[in-house]
N, C-alpha and C positions, 0 to 999 in steps of 0.2 A: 546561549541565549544572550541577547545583549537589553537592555532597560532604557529604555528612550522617552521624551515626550512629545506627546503631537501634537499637533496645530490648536487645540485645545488647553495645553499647559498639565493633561492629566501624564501619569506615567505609562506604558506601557510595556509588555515584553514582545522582544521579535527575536524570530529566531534567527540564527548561525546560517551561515551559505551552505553547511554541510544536511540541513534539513531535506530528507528526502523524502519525495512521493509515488506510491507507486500508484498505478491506475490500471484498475479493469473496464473494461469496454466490452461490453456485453454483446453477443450476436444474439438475434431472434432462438427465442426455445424451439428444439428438437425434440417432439414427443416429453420425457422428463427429465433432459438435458438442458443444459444452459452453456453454451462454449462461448468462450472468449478470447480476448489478447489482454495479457499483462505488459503494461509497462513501468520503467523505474526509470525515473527522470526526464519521461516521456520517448524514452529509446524501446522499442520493444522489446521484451525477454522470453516471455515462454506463449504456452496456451494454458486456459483456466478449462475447468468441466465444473458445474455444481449441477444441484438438483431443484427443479422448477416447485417440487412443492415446499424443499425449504429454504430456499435461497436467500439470504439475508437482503435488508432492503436499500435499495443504491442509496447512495447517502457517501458521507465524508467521514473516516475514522480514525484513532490514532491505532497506533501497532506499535507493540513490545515485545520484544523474545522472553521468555518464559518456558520455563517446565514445564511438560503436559503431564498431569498425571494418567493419563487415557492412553497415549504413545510412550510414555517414557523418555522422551526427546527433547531435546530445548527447539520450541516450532513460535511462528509468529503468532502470536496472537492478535486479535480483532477487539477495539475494546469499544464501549457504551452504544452497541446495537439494542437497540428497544426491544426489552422483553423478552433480553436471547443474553445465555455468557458462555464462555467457554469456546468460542468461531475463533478456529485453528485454519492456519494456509497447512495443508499437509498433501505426501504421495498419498495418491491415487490413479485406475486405470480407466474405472466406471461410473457413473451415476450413484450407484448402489454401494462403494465405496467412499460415500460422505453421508452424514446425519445432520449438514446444516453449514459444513466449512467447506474451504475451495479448496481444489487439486488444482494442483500445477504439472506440467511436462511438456510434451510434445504432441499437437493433433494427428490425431488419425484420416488419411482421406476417405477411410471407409465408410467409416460412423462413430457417432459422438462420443472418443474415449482419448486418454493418452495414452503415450510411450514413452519410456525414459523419467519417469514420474518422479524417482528417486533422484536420479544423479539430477536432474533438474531443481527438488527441492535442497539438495546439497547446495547449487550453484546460489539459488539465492538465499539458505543461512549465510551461506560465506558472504556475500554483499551486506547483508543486512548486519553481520556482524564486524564489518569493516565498518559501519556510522556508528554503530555501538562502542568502539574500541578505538576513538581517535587517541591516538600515540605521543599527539602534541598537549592534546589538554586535558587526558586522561578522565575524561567527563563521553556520556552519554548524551546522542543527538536525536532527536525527535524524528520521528519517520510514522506517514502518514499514507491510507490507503485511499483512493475515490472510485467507489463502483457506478459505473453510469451505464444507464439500460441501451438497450439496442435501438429504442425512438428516442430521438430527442426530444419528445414531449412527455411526460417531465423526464428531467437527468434523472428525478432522485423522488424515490417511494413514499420518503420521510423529509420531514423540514431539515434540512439541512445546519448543519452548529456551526450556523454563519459566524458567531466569534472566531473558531477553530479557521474555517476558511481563509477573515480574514488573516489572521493571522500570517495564515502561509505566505497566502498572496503577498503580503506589505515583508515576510524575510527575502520574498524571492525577490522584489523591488532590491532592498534592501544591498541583496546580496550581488547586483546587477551592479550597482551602484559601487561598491566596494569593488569589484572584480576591473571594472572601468577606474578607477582611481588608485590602483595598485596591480599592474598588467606583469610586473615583473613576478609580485608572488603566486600568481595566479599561472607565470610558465613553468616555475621551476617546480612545480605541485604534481 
């Protein structure tokens, strides 16, 4: 994170060009399905499955890896969802295999399930644990999720924590700007 002031003269924090976001983009509900696409740094990664009646609400979150005590496993966690703790990214195949958290893997073209559920949630601890584990400044980087509904009327269930937002938005400026003024470290990376 670096500490800046803005046009204002207040301080601020913005984050590290390593801040990353992932983003689910919801398709229209399936009966008590909800499929989606994941993406991580707006590249797409997998397909999502939750459940329509408990689906957490689109909105913008932060996410930390932690131990589940429910799986046993170090899983992403979801953190300040209104009224809800505990919304895990975890395998799953089916609807009926979440109580609230999203499954990642692979869509089925049959109907609303995954495949590959597992090695897919493998693929993205490992990502997630590469912004976790920078090697050069042995510090922990902020990684953020945005679930946006299938209408774009509204993106988002709940008021949005427009601070968090902006934040992002002014590191990814931020980091635009850095990346343009330092082209050589930005190849050899």
């Amino acid at each position: 994170m670096v500490l800046y002031t803005n046009f204002n003269g207040e301080q601020k924090i913005s984050f590290t060009r390593k801040t990353m976001l992932l983003k689910i983009i919801r398709k229209k509900p399936q009966g008590n399905a909800i499929c989606g696409e994941l993406l991580i740094d707006n590249r797409w990664f997998c397909s999502t499955l939750e459940r329509t009646d408990v689906a957490i609400p689109a909105g913008f979150y932060p996410v930390t890896l932690t131990m589940s005590p429910r799986f046993g496993e170090v899983l992403p966690l979801i953190g300040n969802v209104v009224g809800r703790t505990g919304i895990r990214i975890h395998a799953g195949n089916y609807p009926r295999d979440t109580a609230g958290c999203i499954l990642v893997g692979v869509a089925s073209q049959s109907s609303p399930r995954l495949l590959s559920s597992r090695r897919t949630l493998n693929k993205l601890r490992e990502i997630l644990l590469t912004n976790y584990n920078d090697r050069k400044t042995k510090r922990y980087e902020p990684v953020y999720i945005e679930i946006i509904n299938f209408d774009p009327y509204p993106l988002y269930d709940v008021p949005c924590p427009l601070e968090q937002r902006m934040h992002y938005i002014e590191a990814q400026r931020a980091a635009r700007e850095y990346d343009l003024a330092h082209p050589d470290e930005h190849a050899a990376a």
